[in-house]
N, C-alpha and C positions, 0 to 999 in steps of 0.2 A: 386082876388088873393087867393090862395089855402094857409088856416094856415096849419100852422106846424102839425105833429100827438103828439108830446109832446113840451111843451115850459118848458126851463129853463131857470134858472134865481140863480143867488149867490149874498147873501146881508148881511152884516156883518156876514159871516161866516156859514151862510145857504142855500146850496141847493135846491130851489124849483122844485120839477118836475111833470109838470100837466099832464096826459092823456088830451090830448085836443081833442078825436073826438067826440066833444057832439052828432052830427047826429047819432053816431053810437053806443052811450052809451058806448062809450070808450071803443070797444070792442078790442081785442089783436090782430093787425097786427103781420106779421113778421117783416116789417117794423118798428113799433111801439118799439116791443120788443129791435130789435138792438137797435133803437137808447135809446132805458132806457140804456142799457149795455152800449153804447159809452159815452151818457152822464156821467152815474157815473166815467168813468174814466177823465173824464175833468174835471171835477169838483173836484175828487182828487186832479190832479196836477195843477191845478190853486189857493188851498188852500180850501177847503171845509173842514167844520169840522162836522158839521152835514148833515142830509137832511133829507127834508121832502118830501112824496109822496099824491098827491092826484088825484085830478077828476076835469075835466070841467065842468060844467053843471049838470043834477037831478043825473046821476051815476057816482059811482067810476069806475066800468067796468062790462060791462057783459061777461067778458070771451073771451074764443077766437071767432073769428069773424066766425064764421061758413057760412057767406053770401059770404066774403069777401076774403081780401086777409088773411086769416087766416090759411095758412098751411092745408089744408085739404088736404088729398092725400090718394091714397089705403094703406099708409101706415103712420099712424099716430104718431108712435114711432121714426120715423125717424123727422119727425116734433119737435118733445116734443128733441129729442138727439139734432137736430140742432140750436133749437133758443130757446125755452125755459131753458133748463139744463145750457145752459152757463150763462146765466142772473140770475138765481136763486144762480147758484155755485156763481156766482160774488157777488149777493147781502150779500149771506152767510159768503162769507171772507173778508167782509169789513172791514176796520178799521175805519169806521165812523160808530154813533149810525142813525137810521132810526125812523124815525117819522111818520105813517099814519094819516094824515086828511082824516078818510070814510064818503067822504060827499055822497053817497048814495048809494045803492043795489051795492054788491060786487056779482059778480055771477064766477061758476064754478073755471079758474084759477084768475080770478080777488079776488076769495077768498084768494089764494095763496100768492097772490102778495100783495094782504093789507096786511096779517097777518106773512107775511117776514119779517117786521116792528119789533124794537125793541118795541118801546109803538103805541098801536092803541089806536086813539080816532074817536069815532065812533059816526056821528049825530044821533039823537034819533029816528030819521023817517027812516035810513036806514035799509039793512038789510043782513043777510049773506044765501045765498044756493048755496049747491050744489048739483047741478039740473041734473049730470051725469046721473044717475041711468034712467033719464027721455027720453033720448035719447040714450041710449044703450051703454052706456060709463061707465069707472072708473076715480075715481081721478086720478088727472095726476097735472104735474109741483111743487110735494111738496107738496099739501093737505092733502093728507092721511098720511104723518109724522107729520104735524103742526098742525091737527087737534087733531090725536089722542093722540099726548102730550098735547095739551094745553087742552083740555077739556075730555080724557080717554077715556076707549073704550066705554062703555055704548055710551057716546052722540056720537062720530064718528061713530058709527053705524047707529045710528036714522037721523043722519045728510044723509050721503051717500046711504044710503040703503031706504028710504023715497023722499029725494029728495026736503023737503021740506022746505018754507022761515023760516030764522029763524033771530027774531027780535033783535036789539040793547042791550034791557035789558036781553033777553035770552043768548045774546052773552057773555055780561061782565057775568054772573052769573054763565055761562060755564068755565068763564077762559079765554078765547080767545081773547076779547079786554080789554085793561086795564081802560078807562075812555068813559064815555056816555055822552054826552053834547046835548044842546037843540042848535037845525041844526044851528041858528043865530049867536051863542058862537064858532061853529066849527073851523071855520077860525082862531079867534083868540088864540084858546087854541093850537093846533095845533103849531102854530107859533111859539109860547110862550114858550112849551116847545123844539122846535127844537132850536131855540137863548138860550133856560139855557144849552141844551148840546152841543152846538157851544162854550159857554162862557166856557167850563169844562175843564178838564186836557186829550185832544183827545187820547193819548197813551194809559192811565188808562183805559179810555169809552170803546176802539177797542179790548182793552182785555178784558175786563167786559164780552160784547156781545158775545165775542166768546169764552170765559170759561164757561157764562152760558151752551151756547147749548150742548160742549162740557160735561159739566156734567150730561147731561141728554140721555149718554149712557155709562161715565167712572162709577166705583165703586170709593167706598168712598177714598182708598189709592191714585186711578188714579187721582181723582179729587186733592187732596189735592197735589198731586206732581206735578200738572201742575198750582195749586195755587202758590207755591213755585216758579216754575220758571217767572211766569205775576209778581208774587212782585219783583223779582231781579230786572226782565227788566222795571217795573215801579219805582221802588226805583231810578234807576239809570237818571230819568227825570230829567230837571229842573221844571215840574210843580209840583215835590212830592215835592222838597226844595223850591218853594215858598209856598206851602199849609203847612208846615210846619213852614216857618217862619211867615206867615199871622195870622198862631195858635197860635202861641209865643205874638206876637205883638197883637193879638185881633184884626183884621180885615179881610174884605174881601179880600178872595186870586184873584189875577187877571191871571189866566191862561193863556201860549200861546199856549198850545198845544205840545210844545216841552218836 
């Protein structure tokens, strides 16, 4: 029987979603792509408060499938507008926080796609390239925005224009990934922290996420004015009035997400 291209899976409040095509080093179908996009939307409305994203087998993804069914066509733009940009824009305006487990070599858009991730944690033996430059290509799916914020122009330049791997510790040191774990640990930190932002106040988190990025093109006024309106609309939760009263009382708040 032929598995799945991604298996999911929701467990107390966590979305799991695996790239499962180990034969293929979980490279990017079109197929693959939709259904990441369809899943996140079920996993929405069946109550997901977090998710986590990872990898079958030794990679995270080698990118798009360039053997395969991977969209290649004399016109690659039309590819990247059709099935990549709407999965990216979706993961973008999520109102859940995303959690990467990089259990190995992220390549090309597979960079992209780990580092969509609110927190990446990244196994110590993996690695990040993009390897564009190597085949006559530019970034493409989001790379060259998430690179050259999270790590500045200097390194996105040596990244894309080189073409070359670039290791776990060079990642976090860049900026890029938030935590480095030895490969055996992966799994469970991963988890771990996807169940603490499931267990959170999801309203609060979904505005978190998107006021950061949003700030990292508003100026200071624009930011602070769109801080203004996320506190209204958070203030007015039930989870700011039990964090509040859990405050009062001295204990742990139990968040519903509401």
């Amino acid at each position: 029987m032929t598995q799945p291209a991604l298996l999911s899976l929701l467990d107390e409040g966590v979305l799991t979603l695996t790239l499962n095509r180990p034969e293929r080093l979980n490279a990017l179908s079109t197929g693959l792509l939709a259904d990441l996009a369809a899943a996140l939307d079920e996993g929405v409305a069946a109550g997901a408060r977090a998710v986590l994203l990872t990898g079958a087998g030794r990679a995270f993804s080698s990118g798009a499938d360039l053997a395969g069914d991977g969209g290649v066509t004399a016109n690659l733009g039309d590819t990247l507008t059709a099935f990549y940009h709407p999965l990216f824009e979706r993961i973008a305006g999520l109102g859940l926080p995303i959690v990467c487990g990089l259990n190995g070599p992220a390549v090309g858009a597979g960079v992209a796609l780990a580092l969509a991730a609110d927190i990446v944690v990244m196994a110590r033996s993996a690695y990040l390239q993009l390897g564009f430059v190597n085949i006559g290509l530019v970034p493409d799916a989001g790379a060259t925005w998430l690179v050259a914020r999270g790590a500045g122009r200097a390194k996105a330049l040596e990244m894309v224009l080189l073409g070359e791997q670039m290791t776990a510790q060079q990642a976090q040191a860049a900026g890029l990934v938030a935590r480095v774990v030895d490969d055996e640990a992966l799994a469970a930190e991963a988890l771990g922290l996807a169940r603490r932002l499931a267990s959170g106040p999801t309203i609060a988190v979904g505005l978190i996420r998107r006021q950061v990025a949003a700030a990292l093109d508003l100026d200071l006024a624009e930011t602070m004015a769109l801080e203004a309106s996320n506190q209204t609309t958070a203030g007015r939760t039930s989870d700011f009035r039990e964090g509040v009263m859990a405050f009062l009382n001295k204990r742990a708040p139990r968040f519903r997400g509401e």
